[in-house]
N, CA, C and O atoms as a GROMACS GRO file, in nm:
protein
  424
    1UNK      N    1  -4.875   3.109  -1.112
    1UNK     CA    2  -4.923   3.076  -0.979
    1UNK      C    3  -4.879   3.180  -0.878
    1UNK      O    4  -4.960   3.233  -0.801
    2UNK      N    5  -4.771   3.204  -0.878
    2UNK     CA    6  -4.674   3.304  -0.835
    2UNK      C    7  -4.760   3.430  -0.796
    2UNK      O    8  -4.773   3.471  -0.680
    3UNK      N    9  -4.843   3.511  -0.957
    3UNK     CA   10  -4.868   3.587  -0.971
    3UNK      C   11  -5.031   3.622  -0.889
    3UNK      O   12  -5.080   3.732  -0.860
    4UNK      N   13  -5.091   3.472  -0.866
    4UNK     CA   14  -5.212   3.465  -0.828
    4UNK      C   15  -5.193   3.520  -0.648
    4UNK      O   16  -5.249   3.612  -0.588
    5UNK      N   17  -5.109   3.438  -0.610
    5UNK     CA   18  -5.046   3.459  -0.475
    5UNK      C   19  -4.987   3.577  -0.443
    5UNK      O   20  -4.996   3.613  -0.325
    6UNK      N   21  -4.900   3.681  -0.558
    6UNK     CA   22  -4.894   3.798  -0.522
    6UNK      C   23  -5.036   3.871  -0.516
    6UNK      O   24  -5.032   3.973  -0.448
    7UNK      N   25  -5.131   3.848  -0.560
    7UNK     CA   26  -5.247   3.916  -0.564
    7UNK      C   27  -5.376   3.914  -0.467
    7UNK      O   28  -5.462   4.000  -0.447
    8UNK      N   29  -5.357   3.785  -0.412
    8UNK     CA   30  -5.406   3.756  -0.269
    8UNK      C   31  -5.332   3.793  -0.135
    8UNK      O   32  -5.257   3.712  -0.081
    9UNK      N   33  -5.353   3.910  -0.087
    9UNK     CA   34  -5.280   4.002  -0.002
    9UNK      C   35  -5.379   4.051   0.093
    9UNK      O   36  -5.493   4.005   0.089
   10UNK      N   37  -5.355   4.115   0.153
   10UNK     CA   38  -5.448   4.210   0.237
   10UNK      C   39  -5.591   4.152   0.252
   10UNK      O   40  -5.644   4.055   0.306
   11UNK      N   41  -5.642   4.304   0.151
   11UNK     CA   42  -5.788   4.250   0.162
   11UNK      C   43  -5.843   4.202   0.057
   11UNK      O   44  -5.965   4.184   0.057
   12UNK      N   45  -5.769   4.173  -0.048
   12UNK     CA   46  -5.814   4.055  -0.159
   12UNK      C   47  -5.813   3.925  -0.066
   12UNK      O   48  -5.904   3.843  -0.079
   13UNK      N   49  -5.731   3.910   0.010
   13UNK     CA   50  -5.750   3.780   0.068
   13UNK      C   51  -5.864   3.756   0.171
   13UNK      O   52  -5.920   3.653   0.208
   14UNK      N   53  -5.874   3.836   0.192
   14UNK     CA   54  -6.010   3.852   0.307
   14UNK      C   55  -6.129   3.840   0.222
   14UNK      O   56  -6.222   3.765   0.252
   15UNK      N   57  -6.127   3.919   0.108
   15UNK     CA   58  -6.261   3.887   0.045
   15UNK      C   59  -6.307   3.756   0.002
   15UNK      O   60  -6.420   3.709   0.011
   16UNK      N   61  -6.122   3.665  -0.080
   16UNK     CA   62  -6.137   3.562  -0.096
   16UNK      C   63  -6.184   3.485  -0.004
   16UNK      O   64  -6.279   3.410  -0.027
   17UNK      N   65  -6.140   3.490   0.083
   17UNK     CA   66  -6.162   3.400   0.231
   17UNK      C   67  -6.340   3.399   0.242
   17UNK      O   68  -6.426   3.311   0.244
   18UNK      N   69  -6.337   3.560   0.250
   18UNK     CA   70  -6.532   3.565   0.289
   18UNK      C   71  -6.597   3.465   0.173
   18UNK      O   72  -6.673   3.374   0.206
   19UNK      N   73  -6.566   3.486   0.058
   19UNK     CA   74  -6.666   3.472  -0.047
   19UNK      C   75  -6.658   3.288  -0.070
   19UNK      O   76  -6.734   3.216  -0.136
   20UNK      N   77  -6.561   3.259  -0.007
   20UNK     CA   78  -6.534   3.066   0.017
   20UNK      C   79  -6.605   3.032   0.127
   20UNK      O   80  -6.683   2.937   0.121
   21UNK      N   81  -6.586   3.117   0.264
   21UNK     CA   82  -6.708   3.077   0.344
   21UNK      C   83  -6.825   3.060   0.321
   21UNK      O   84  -6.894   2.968   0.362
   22UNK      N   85  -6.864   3.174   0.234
   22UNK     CA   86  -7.009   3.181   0.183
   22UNK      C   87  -7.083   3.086   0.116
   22UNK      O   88  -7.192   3.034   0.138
   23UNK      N   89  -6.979   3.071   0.006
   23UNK     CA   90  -7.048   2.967  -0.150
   23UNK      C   91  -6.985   2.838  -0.103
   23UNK      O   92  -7.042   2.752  -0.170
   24UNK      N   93  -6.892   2.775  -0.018
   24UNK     CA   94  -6.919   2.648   0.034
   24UNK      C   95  -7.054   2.565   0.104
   24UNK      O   96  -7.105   2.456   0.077
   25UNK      N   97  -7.074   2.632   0.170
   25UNK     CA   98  -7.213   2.580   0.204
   25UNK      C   99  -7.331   2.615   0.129
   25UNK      O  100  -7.421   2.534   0.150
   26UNK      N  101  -7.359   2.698   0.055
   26UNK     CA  102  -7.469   2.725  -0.027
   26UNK      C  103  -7.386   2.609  -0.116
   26UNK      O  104  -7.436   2.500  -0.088
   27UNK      N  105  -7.289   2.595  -0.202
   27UNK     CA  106  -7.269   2.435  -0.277
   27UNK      C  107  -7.258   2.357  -0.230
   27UNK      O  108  -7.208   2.262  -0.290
   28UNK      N  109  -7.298   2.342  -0.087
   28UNK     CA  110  -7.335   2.178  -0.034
   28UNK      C  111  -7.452   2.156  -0.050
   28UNK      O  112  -7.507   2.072  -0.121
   29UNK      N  113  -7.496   2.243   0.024
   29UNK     CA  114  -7.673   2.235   0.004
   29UNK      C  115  -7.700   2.236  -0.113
   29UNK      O  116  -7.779   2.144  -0.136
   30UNK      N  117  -7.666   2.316  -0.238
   30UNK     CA  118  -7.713   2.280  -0.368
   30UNK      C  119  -7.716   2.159  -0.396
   30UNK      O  120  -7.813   2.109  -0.454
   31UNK      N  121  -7.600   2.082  -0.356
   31UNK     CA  122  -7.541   1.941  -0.420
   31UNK      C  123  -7.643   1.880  -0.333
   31UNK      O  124  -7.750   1.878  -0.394
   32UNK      N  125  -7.652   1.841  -0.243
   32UNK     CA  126  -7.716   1.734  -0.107
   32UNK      C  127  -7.910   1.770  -0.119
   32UNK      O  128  -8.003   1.705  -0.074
   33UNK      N  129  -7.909   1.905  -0.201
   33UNK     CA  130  -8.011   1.953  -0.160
   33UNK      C  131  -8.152   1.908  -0.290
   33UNK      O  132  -8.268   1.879  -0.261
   34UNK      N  133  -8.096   1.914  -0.421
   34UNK     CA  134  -8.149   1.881  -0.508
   34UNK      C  135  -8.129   1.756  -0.569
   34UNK      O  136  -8.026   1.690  -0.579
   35UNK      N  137  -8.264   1.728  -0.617
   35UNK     CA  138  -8.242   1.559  -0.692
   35UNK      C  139  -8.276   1.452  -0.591
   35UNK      O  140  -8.285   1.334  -0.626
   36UNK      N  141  -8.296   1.494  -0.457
   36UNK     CA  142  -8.315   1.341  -0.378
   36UNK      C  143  -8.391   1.247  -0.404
   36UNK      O  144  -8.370   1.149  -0.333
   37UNK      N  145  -8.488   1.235  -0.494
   37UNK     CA  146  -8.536   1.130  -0.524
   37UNK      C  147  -8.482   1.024  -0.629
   37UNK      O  148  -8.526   0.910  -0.643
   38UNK      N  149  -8.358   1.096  -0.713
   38UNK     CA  150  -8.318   0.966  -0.765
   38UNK      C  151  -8.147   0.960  -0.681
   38UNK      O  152  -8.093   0.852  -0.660
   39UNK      N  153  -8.099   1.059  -0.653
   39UNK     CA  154  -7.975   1.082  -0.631
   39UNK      C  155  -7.981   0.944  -0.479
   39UNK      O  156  -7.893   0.858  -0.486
   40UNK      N  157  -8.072   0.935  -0.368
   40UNK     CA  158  -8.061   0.877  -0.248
   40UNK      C  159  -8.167   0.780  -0.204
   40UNK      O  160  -8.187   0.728  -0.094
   41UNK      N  161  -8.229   0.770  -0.316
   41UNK     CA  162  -8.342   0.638  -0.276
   41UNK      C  163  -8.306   0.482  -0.289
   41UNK      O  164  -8.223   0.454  -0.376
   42UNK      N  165  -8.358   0.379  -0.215
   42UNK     CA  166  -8.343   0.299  -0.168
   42UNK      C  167  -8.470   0.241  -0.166
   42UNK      O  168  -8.562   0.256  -0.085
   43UNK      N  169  -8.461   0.151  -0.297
   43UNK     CA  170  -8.592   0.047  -0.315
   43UNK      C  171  -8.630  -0.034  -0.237
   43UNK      O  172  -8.564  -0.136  -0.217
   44UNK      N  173  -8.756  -0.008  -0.166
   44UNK     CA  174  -8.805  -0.110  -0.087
   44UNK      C  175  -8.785  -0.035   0.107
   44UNK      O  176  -8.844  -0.076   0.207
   45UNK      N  177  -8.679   0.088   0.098
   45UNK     CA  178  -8.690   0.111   0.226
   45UNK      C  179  -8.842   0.164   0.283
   45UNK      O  180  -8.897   0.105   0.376
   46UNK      N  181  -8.892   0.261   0.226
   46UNK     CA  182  -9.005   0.298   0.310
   46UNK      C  183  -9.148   0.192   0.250
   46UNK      O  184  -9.162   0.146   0.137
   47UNK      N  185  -9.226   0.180   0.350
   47UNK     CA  186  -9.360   0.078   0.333
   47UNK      C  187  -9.414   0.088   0.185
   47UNK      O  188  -9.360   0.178   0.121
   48UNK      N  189  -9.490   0.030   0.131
   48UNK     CA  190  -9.580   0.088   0.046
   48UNK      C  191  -9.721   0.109   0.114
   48UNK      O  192  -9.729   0.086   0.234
   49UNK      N  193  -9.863   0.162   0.026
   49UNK     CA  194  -9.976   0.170   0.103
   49UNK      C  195  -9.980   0.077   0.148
   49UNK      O  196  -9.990   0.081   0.270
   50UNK      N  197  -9.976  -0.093   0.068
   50UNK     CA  198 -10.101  -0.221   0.125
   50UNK      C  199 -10.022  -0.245   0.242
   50UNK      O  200 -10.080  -0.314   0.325
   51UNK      N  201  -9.879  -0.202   0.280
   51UNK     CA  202  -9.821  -0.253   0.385
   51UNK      C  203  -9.789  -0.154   0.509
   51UNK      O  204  -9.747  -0.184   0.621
   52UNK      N  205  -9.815  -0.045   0.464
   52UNK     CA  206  -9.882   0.045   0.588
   52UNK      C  207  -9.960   0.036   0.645
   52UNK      O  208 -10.048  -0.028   0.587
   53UNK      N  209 -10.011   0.091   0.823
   53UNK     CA  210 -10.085   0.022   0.922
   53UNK      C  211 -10.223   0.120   0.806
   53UNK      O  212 -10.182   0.212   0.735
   54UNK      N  213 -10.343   0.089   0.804
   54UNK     CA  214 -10.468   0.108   0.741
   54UNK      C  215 -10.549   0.224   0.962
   54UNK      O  216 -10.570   0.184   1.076
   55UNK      N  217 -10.559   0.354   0.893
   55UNK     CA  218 -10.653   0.430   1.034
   55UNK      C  219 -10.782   0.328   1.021
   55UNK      O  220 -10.818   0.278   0.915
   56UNK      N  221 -10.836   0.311   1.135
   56UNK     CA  222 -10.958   0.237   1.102
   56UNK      C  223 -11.076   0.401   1.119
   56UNK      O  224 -11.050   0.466   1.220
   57UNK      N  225 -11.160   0.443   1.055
   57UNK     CA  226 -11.237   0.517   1.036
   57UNK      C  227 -11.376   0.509   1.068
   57UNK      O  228 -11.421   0.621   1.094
   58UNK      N  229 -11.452   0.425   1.073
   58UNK     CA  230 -11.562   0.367   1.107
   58UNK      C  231 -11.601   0.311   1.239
   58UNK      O  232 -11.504   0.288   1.310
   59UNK      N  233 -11.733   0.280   1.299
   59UNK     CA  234 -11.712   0.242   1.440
   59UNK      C  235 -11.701   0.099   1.429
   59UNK      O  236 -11.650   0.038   1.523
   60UNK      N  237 -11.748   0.027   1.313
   60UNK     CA  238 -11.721  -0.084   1.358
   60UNK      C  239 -11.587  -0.155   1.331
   60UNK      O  240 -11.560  -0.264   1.381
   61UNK      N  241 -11.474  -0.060   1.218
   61UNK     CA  242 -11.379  -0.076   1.214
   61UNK      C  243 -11.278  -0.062   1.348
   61UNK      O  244 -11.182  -0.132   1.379
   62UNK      N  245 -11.332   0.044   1.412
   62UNK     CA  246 -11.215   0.032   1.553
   62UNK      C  247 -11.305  -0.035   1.695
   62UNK      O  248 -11.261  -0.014   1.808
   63UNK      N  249 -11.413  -0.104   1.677
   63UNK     CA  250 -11.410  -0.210   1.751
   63UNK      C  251 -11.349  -0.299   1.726
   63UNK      O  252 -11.299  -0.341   1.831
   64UNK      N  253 -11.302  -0.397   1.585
   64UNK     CA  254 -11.286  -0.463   1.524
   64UNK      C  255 -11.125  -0.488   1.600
   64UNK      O  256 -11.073  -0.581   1.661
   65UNK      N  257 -11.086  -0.362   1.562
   65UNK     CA  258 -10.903  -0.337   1.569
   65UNK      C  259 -10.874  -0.341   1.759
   65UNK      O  260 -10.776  -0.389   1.816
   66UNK      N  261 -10.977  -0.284   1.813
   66UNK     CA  262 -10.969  -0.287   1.997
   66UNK      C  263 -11.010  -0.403   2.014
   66UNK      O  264 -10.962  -0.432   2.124
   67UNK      N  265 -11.099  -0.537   1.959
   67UNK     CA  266 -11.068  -0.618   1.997
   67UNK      C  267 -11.007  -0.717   1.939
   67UNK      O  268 -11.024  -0.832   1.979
   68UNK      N  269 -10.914  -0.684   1.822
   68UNK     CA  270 -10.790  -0.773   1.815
   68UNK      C  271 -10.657  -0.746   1.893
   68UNK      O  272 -10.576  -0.833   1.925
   69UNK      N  273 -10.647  -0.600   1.921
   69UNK     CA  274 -10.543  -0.548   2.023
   69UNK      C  275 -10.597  -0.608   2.178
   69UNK      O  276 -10.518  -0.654   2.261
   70UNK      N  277 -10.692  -0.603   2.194
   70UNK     CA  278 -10.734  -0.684   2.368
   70UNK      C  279 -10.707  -0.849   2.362
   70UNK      O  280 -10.645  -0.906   2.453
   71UNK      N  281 -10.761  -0.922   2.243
   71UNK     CA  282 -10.680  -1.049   2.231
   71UNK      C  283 -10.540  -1.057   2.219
   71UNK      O  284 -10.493  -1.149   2.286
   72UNK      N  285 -10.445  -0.981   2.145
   72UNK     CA  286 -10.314  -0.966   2.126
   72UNK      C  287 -10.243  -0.933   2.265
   72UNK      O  288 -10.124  -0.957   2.279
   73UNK      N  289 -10.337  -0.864   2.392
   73UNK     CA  290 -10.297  -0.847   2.473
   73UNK      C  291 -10.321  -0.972   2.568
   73UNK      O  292 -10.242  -1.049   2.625
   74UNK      N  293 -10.429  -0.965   2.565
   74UNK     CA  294 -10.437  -1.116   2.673
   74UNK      C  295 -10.399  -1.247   2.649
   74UNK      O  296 -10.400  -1.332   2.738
   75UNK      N  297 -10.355  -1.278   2.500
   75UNK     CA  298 -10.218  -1.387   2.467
   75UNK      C  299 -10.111  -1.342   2.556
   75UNK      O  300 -10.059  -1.431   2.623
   76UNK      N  301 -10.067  -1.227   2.570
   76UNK     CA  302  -9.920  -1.200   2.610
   76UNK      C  303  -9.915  -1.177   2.716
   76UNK      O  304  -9.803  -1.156   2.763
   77UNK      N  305 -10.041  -1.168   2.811
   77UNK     CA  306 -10.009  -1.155   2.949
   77UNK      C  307 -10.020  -1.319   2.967
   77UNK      O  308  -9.929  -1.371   3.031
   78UNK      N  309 -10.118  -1.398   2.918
   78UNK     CA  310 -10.113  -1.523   2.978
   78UNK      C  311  -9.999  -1.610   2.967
   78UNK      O  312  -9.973  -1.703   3.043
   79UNK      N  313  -9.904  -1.557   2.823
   79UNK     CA  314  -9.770  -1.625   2.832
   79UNK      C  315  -9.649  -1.587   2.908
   79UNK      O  316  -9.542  -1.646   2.926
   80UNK      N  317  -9.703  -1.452   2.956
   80UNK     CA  318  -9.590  -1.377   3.086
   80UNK      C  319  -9.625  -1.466   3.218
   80UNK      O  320  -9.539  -1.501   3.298
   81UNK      N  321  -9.773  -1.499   3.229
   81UNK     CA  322  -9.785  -1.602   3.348
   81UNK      C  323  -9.747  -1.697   3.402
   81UNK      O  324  -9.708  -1.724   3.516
   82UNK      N  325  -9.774  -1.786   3.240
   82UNK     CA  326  -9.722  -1.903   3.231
   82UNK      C  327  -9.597  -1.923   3.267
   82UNK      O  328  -9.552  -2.011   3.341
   83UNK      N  329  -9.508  -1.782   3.175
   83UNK     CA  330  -9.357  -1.794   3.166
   83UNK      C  331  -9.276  -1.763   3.333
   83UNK      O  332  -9.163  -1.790   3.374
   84UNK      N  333  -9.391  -1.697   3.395
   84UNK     CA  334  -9.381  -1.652   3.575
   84UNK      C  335  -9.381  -1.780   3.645
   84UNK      O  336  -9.277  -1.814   3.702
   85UNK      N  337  -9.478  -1.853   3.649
   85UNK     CA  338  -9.502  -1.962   3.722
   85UNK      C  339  -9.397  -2.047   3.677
   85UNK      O  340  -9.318  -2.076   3.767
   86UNK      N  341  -9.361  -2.114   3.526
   86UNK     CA  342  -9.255  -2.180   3.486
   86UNK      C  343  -9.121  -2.156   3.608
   86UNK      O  344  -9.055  -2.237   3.672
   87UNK      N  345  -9.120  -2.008   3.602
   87UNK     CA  346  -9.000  -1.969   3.635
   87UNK      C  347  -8.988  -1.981   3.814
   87UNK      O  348  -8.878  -1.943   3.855
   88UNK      N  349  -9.045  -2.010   3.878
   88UNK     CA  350  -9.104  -2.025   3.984
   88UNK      C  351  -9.078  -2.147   4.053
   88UNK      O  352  -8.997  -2.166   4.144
   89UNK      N  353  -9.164  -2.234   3.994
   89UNK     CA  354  -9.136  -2.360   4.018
   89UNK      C  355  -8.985  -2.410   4.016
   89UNK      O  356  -8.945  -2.496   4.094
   90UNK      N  357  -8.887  -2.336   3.901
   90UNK     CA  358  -8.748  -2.344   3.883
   90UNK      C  359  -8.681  -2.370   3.983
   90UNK      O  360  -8.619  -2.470   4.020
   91UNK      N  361  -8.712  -2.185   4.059
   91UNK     CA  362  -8.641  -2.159   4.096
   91UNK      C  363  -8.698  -2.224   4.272
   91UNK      O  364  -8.603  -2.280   4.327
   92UNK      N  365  -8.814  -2.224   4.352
   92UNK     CA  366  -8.854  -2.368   4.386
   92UNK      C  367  -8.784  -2.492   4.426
   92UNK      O  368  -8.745  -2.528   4.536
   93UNK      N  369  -8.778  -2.553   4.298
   93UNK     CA  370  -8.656  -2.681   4.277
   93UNK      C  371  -8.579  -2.643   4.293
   93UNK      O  372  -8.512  -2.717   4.365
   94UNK      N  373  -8.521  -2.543   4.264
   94UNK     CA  374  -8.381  -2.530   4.304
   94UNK      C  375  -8.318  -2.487   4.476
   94UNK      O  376  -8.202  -2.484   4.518
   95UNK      N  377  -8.418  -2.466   4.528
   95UNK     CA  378  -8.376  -2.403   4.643
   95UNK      C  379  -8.432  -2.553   4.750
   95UNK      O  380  -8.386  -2.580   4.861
   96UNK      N  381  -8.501  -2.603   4.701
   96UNK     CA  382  -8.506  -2.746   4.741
   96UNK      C  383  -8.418  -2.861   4.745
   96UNK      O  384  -8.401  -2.960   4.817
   97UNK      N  385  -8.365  -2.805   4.630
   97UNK     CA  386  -8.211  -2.913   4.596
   97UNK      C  387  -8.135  -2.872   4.678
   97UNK      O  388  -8.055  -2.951   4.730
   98UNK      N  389  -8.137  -2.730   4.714
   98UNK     CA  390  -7.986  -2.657   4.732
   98UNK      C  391  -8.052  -2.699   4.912
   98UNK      O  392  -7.963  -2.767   4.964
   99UNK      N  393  -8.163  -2.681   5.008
   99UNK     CA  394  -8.190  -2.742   5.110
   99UNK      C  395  -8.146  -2.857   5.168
   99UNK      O  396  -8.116  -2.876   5.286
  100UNK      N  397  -8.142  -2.946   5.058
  100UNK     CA  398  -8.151  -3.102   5.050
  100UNK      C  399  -7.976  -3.160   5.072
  100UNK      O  400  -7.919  -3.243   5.143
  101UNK      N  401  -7.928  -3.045   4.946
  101UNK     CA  402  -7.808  -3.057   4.975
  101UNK      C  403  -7.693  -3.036   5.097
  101UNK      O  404  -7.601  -3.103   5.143
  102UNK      N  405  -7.750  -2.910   5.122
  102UNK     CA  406  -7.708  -2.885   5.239
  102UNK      C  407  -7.758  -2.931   5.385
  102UNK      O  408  -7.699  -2.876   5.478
  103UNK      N  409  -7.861  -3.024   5.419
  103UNK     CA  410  -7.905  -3.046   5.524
  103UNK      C  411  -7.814  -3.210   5.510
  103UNK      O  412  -7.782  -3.266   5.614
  104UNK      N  413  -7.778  -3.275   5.368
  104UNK     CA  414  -7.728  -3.437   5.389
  104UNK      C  415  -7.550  -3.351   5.426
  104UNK      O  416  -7.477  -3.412   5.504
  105UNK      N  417  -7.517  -3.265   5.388
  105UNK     CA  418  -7.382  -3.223   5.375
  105UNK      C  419  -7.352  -3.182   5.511
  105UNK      O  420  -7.231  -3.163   5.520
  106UNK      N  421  -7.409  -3.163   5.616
  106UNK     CA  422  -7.404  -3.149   5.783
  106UNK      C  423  -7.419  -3.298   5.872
  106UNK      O  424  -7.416  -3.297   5.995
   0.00000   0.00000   0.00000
């Protein structure tokens, strides 16, 4: 061991040094870099086709899809309405109570 260490000096050691900078990362990337399909896959993470969104291609296919997205939209504004006015009336009652309260509390 001794002898390895007398021999790493100067510029043996510098070369050593360079040539570890070098081939460390080219053997990461070798390692990380090849094989990913069995080395890092994960059954079931990405979609398959039937469960990927389908381009609609045709005209009557993307009428079809614009007006299930315009129904999908006008469900969700009418339940933002609903959920507005709900919230309304709440708050309403509450400022009625809080009136009520404070006008018997004088």
């Amino acid at each position: 061991m001794s002898s390895i260490l007398r021999k790493l000096q100067g510029g043996n050691l510098e070369v050593f040094k360079f040539g570890t900078y070098i081939l460390f990362p080219i053997g990461w990337m070798y390692y990380f870099g090849t094989n990913l399909d069995d080395r890092f896959t994960i059954q079931g993470f990405w979609p398959t086709a039937e469960q990927s969104h389908k381009i609609p291609l045709e005209k009557e296919e993307i009428d079809r899809e614009l007006n299930r997205m315009r129904m999908n939209d006008a469900i969700r504004r009418e339940r933002r309405q609903r959920e507005a006015e709900a919230e309304a009336e709440l708050q309403l009652a509450q400022a009625r109570a809080q009136m009520e309260g404070s006008a018997s509390a004088e």
